[in-house]
C-alpha positions as CSV (number, residue, x, y, z in Angstrom):
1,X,-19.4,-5.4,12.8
2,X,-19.5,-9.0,14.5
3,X,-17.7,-11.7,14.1
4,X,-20.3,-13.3,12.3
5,X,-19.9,-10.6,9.7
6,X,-16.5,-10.5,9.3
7,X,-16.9,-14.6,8.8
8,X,-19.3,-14.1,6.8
9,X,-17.1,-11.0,4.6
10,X,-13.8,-14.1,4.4
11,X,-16.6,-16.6,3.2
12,X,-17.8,-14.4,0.5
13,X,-14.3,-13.5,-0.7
14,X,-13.5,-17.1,-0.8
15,X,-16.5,-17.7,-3.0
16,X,-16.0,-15.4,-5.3
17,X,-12.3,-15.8,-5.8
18,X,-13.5,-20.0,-6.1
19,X,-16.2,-18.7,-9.1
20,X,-13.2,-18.1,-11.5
21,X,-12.1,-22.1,-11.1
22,X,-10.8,-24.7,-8.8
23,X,-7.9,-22.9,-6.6
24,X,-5.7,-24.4,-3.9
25,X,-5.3,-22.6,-0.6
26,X,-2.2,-20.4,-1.0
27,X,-4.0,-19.6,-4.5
28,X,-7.0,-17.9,-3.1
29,X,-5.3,-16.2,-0.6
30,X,-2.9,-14.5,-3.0
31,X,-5.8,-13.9,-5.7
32,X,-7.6,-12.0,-2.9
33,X,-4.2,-10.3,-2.1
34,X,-3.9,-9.3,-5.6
35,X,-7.2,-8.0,-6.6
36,X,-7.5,-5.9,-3.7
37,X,-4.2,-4.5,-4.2
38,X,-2.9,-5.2,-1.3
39,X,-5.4,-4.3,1.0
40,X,-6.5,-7.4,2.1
41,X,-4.5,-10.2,3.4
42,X,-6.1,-13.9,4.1
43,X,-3.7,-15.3,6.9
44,X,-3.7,-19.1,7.0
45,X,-5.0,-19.2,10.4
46,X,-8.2,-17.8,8.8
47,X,-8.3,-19.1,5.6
48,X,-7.9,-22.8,6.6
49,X,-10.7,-23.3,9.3
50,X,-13.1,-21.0,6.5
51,X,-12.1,-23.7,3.8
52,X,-13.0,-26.5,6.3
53,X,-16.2,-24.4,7.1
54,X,-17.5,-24.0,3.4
55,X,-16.3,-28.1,2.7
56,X,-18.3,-29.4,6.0
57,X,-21.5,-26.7,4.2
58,X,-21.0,-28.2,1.0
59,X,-20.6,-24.9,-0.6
60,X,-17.3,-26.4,-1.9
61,X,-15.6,-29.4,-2.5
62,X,-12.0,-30.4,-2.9
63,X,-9.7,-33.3,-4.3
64,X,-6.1,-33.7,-3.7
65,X,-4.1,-32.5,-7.2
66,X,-0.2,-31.4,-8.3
67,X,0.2,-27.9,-8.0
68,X,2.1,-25.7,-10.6
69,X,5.4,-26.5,-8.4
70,X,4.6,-29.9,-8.6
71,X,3.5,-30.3,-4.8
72,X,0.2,-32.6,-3.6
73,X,-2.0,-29.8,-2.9
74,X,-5.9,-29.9,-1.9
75,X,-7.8,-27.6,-4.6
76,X,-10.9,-26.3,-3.8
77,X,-13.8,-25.9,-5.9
78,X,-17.5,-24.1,-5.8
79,X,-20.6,-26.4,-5.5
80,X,-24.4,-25.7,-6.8
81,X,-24.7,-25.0,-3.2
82,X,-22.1,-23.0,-3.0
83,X,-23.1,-20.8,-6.2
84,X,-26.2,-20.1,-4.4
85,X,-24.8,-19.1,-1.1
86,X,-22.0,-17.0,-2.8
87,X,-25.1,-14.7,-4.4
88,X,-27.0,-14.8,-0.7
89,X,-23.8,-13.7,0.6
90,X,-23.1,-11.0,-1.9
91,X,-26.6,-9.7,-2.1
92,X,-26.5,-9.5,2.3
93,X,-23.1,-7.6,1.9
94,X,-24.5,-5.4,-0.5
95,X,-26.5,-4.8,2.1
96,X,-24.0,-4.3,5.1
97,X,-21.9,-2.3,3.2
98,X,-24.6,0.3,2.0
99,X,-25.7,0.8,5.8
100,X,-22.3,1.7,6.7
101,X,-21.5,4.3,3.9
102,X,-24.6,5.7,5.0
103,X,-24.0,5.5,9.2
104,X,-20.2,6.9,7.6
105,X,-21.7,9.7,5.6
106,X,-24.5,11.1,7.8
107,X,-23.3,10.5,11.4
């Protein structure tokens, strides 16, 4: 898989985790952590720049709120835009995913 792809995999994770409500940074990353069990790990130096990505898109928006420590933190939220992305991207990895069990179980 390409880069693109993989960017594309982090941006639909991000959407998805964002669907459930508005999440700061660390949130999403450990939501993602969780859910997976473990098997997937969102290090900041990827997260961030994705974040930035989806805000400068529009396919999310974000104000500066108290966290549940009490901290300034910058939550994230999903747009219209961003509703509609997260199904293209879904329905694309749906895709993606399909050809390689198929490349994995034939080959």
């Amino acid at each position: 898989m390409g880069k693109d792809q993989l960017q594309g995999a982090l941006d639909l994770l991000i959407l998805k985790t964002l669907q459930r409500g508005p999440m700061h940074g660390y949130g999403i990353a450990q939501r993602i952590q969780q859910i997976s069990e473990d098997a997937l790990r969102v290090e900041e130096g990827s997260l961030y720049p994705a974040l930035h990505r989806l805000e400068q898109q529009a396919s999310i928006a974000a104000d500066w709120r108290a966290s549940e420590a009490g901290r300034r933190a910058k939550f994230y939220r999903l747009t219209p835009a961003g509703r509609k992305q997260l199904a293209r991207e879904a329905e694309n990895w749906g895709r993606v995913s399909s050809a390689v069990e198929k490349v994995l179980r034939f080959a």
